[in-house]
Each structure stands twice: as C-alpha cells, then as structure tokens.
N, C-alpha and C positions, 0 to 999 in steps of 0.2 A: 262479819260481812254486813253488809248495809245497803241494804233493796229498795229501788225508786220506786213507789204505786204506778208511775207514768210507763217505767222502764219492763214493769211483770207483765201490763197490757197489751206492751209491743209485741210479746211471745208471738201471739198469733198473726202478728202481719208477716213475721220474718219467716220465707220460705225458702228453698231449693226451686229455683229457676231453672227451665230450661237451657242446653246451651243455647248462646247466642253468638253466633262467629261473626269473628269481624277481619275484612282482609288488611291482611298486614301490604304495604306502600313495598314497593321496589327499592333495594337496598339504593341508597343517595349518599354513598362515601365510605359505607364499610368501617375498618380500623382505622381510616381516616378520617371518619370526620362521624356524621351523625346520620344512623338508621334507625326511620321510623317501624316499631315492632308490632304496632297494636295500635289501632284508632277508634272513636265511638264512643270516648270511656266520659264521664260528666262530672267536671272537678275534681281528680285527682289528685289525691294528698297523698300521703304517706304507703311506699311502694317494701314489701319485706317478700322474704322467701317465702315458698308454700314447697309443693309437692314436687315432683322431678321436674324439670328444665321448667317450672312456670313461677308466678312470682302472685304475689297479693295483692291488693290495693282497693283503700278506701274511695270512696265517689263521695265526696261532702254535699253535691247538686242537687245528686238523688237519695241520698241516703241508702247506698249500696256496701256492700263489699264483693268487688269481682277479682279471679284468678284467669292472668294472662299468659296463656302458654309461648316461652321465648322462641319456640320451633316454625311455627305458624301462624302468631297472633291470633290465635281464636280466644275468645273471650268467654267464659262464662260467670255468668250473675251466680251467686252465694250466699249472701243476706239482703235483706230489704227491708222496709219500712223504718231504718234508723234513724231518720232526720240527717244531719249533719254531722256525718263520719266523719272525721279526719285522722282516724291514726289507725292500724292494725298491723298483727303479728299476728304468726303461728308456729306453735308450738303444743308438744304431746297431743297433737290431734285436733289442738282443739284454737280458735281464732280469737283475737284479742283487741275489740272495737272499741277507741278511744271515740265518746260522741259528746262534739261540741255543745257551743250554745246555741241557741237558735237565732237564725240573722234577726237582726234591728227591725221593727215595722217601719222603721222610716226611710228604710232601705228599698219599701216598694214589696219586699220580700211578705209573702200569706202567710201567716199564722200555721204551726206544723198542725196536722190533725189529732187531734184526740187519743191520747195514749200512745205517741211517739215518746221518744226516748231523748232527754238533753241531757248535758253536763253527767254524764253516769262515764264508766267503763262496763262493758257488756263479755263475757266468755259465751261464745256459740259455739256448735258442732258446725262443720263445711255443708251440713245438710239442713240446716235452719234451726238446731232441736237450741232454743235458749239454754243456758245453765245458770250463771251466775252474774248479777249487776248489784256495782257498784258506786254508791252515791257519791261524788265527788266534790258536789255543790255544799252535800250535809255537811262531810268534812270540814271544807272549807271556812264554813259558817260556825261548828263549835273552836276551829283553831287558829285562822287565819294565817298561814306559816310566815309570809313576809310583813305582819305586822303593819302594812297600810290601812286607811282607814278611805272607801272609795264613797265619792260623791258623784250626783248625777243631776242634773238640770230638771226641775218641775215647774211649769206654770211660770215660770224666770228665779225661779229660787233655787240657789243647792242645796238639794236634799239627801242627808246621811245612808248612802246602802252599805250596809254593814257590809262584805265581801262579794268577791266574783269567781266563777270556774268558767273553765272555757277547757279541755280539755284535745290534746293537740295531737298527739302520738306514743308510741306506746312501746316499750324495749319487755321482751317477755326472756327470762335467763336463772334457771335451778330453781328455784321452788319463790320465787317474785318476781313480780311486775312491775317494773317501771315506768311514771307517766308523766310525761311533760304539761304542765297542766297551764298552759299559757293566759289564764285569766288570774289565776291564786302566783302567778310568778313564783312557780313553786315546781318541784319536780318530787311525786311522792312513790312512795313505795307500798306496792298492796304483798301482805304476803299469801300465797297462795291456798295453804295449806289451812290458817285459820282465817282468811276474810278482813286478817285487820290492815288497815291504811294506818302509815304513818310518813313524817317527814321526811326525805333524804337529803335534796341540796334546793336551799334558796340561793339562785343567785342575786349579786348585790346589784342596787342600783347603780348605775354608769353616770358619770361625772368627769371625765376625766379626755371627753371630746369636747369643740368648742359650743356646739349647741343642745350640750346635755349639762352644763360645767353651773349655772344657772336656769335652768330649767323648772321651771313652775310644775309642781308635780302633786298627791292628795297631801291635805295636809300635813307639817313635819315632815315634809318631805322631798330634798332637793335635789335633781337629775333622771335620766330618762329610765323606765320601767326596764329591767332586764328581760320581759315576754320569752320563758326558754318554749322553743318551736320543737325540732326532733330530737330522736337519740338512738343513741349506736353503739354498737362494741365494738372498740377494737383489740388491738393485739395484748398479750397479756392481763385480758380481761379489764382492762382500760373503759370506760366509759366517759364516751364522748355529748356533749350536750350543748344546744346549739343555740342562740337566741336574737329576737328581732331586733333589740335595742331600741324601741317604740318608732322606730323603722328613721330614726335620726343617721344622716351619715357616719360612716366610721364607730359608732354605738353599738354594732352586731358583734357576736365572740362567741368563741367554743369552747366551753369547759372541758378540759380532761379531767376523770377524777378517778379516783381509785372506786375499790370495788365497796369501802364503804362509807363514801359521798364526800372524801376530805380530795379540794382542788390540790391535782397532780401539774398544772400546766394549765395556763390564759392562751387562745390565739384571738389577738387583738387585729383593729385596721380592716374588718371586715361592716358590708353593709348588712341591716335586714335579712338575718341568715332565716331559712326555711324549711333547708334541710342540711340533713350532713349523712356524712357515711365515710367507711376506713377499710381500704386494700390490704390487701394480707403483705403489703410492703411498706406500710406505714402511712402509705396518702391519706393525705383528710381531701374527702371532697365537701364543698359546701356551695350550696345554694341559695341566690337570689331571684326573689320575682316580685318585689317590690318597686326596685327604683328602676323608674320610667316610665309604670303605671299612673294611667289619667286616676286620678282620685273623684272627681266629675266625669262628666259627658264628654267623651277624645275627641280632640279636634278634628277637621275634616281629614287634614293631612296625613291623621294618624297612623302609625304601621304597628300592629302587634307584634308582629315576629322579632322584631326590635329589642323587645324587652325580657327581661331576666339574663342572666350568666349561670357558670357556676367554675366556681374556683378550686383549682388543685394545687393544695401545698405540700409541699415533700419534707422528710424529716430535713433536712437543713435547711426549710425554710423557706426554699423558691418556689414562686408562684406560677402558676399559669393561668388563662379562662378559656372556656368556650362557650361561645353562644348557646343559648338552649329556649326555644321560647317560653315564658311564665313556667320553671322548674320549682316542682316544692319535691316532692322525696327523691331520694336517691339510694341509689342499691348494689352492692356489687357484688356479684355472683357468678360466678362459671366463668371467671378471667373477665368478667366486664364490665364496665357501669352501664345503668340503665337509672332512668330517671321520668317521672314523670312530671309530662310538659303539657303547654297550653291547658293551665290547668287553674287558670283565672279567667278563661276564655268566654263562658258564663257570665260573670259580672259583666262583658261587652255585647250580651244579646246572642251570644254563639254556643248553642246547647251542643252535649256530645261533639264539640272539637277536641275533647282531650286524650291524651295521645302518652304510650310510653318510648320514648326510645334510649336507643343504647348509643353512650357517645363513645366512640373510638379515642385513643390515643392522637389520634394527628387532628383531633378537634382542637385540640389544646395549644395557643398559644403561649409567648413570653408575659406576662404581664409588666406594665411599665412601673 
C-alpha cells in the first residue's frame, strides 16, 4: 500500500456532516420521461449504490462525497475536504474515493489548501474515520502502464513530464478495486487485502475515426488518447469500461472485458463517453456531456439544458437517447436509471445546480 504525506493530513478535515435535506422537484414525467430526485449537489461525478433505496455520489466542486436518499431526496454530506472527488463506491462498509488532479491555475481555479488530497484513491468509513490511501500518481511515475511519454509547454518550450494520474472513478468487486485512472490512460487494479496496485487494462489509442486517424499526439505517438472515464459491472461479471476518446467525434468506446482485463467485445460510434452502466437485461447505458459544451466563455444565446444525452444500447444493438443535462455517472438500481446531471454546471458560474435524476423508460427515443 502506498500512502500520500498530502493524502494522511486530509485525515482531519474529512468529517461526518450534518444532514443537509434538500427538496426533491415534483415528479416532471415519471416512467416517461425524466424525474428530478435530488438538487443542491456541486459537480456530480460518479453516482453508485450505498445503503437502502439511497445512492452515493462524489461532488468534484467541493470535494465532497454525499448519499442521496431515492425516497425523498434528502441529501446528506459524508466526506469532506477531498479536493476533487470524482469516483466512489461502497462496499463492506466502507466508501471508495477516486480523487482527481487538481484543476489547472489557469483555469481561474485557487490552489487546493494545504494537505488536501490529489491523484490518490482514499478508503473511508460513512462517518469520516480515513483508512487507507493510495498513491496513484507514484504509481504511475515508477510504471507508466500506456507507455507515453507527456510533454507540457514551459516559457514557449516543451518540456518533458515524465507521466500523469488523474484518477476518474472507481468499481470496488471481491477482494479489489478497480480504477479508471483517466490521466495514466490506464485502468488499475488495487488489491485489497495487501495494498498492491497493479496493471489491469490499457486501452489503445483510437485511430481508426477521421480526426484521430492522424492525430498529432506525445511523442511516437499517433491518434487520439483512449482517457477511460467509468466502470461498471455487468451481467456475468462482465466489466464494462468507458472512455472519452480525447473527446474527438465518434472516438469514445466501451470496453467489455472479462473478469481478468482480456477485451470480451468494443462498442464503437460513441462520443466522449463519461459514464456507463448495465441493466440486469443487458442495456449498456452511456453517457455524454461533452459535446455542446462552450469550451470558452458560452455565447449569449447559450442554453445549457441542451447539452449532453445518454445513450441506451440493447443486446442486438439498437440505440436510443434521451436528453439528460451535462450527465456523467449513471446507475441502475431498484428497476431504474438514475444519473447524475448538470454536473458541469460549475464550470458556467452555477454552483450547487447539480442534480440526480432518474430517467424513465419513455425518455428514450429511436436514435437516427
């Protein structure tokens, strides 16, 4: 096991919060279409089970992890002071925080304070008690699993950064962890029992759409970054894995892989996946909230609600979408998806607009 100095000092910020309710929106469509469950929540990543009828979910904004009861929307705060959560799971009691890197300064974004937590994976209790964190970045740095070599602009020069972690979301399943680790474009395996990180699946770089096919990419290196975003299980212990494809059209794809990381099945023709998840009927659903996103300052005209989908494909193949605003995780549980939305809403100046809801079946149209 491999413990961040940054990651043992955040011990003391993470606490057991009070509850904090939040009212749930008047059902707006039911099994048809899409109900808001839960509002308040601040950049909303990756959505998994918790305790009876309530669900988990990292807050990347604030560096939270809050559980949202499906019955009521009441929300309550669970961790705190992580920086930039973006993944978690629960399991044997205990919660499983994938935490990013910390935004860009040139993003506008403050500097995290002093003994916050980046690039780790974090095991807490539901009541704040730390256990165990895991270096991801260290990793990273003695092994590089996809063998790129990244560069970064200094002063007008590239200069050589030996690797990146960015760590996305988190699939916790028998005695290991799985972690999307979307900077190392790598998806690793922590085992449980003794601390050790190792490799599971790189996926490859994408070549094989028209604006990745040539793609100037770190050195030796030609077509767009495979970035895997979430991961899920499905039926027969299936493992599904989802990725941005450096958020290039038609670049995005779902790994299926078996249970030990060898690809069972590609779902190609997808954009900027950001999450995924699987019905006990076979659906894959997956999500976008990339394309439509102002990348700059949104034009006057701009409408948020606009942007993201998410796509349901059935075993033979057919497609459908439903709107969902800025959707990254997805979840299905008690007969239903739920997904958490407006959850880029932040990056437009709109703190605590994000939101989980449940999308019904007759949200779903045909796709063309």
């Amino acid at each position: 096991m491999r413990r961040s100095r940054a990651a043992v000092g955040a011990a003391a910020a993470m606490a057991l919060v009070a509850v904090s309710p939040v009212t749930a929106l008047a059902d707006d469509g039911g099994e048809d279409g899409i109900t808001t469950v839960a509002t308040g929540l601040d950049g909303p990543r990756q959505l998994s089970e918790f305790k009876a009828h309530q669900l988990v979910v990292a807050e990347s904004d604030t560096g939270e992890v809050s559980s949202v009861d499906l019955r009521d929307g009441r929300v309550r705060t669970l961790l705190s002071g992580l920086g930039n959560a973006q993944g978690v799971d629960y399991k044997y009691g205990g919660l499983f925080v994938a935490v990013g890197e910390a935004p860009p300064a040139e993003d506008g974004a403050p500097p995290p304070p002093p003994g916050t937590p980046t690039q780790v994976v974090i095991e807490a209790k539901p009541n704040g008690q730390l256990l165990r964190t895991w270096d991801l970045l260290e990793y990273e740095l003695e092994n590089n699993p996809d063998g790129q070599q990244q560069f970064m602009e200094v002063d007008g020069e590239e200069v050589p950064v030996e690797t990146l972690s960015n760590p996305y979301a988190v699939l916790a399943q028998g005695n290991r962890l799985l972690v999307s680790d979307a900077g190392a474009n790598a998806v690793l395996a922590i085992d449980l029992q003794t601390g050790k990180i190792s490799t599971f699946f790189v996926p490859p770089v994408v070549t094989d759409t028209p604006e990745c096919a040539e793609a100037e990419n770190n050195p030796g290196t030609v077509g767009c970054d495979p970035v895997p975003t979430e991961i899920a299980e499905g039926r027969n212990g299936l493992i599904y894995v989802g990725t941005l494809g450096a958020e290039a059209p038609g670049a995005g794809r779902v790994y299926v892989l078996d249970r030990h990381g060898d690809v069972v099945d590609v779902i190609t023709g997808l954009d900027s996946v950001t999450g995924v998840d699987v019905d006990p009927y076979g659906n894959v659903y997956v999500s976008n909230v990339i394309e439509g996103f102002p990348m700059g300052p949104p034009p006057d005209d701009f409408d948020p609600s606009t942007v993201g989908e998410v796509t349901r494909i059935s075993p033979d193949g057919e497609r459908a979408t439903a709107q969902v605003t800025m959707p990254t995780g997805l979840e299905w549980t008690h007969g239903h998806l739920y997904a958490s939305a407006w959850s880029l809403a932040g990056f437009l100046g709109m703190p605590s607009a994000g939101e989980v809801q449940r999308v019904g079946s007759g949200a779903f149209s045909a796709a063309p």
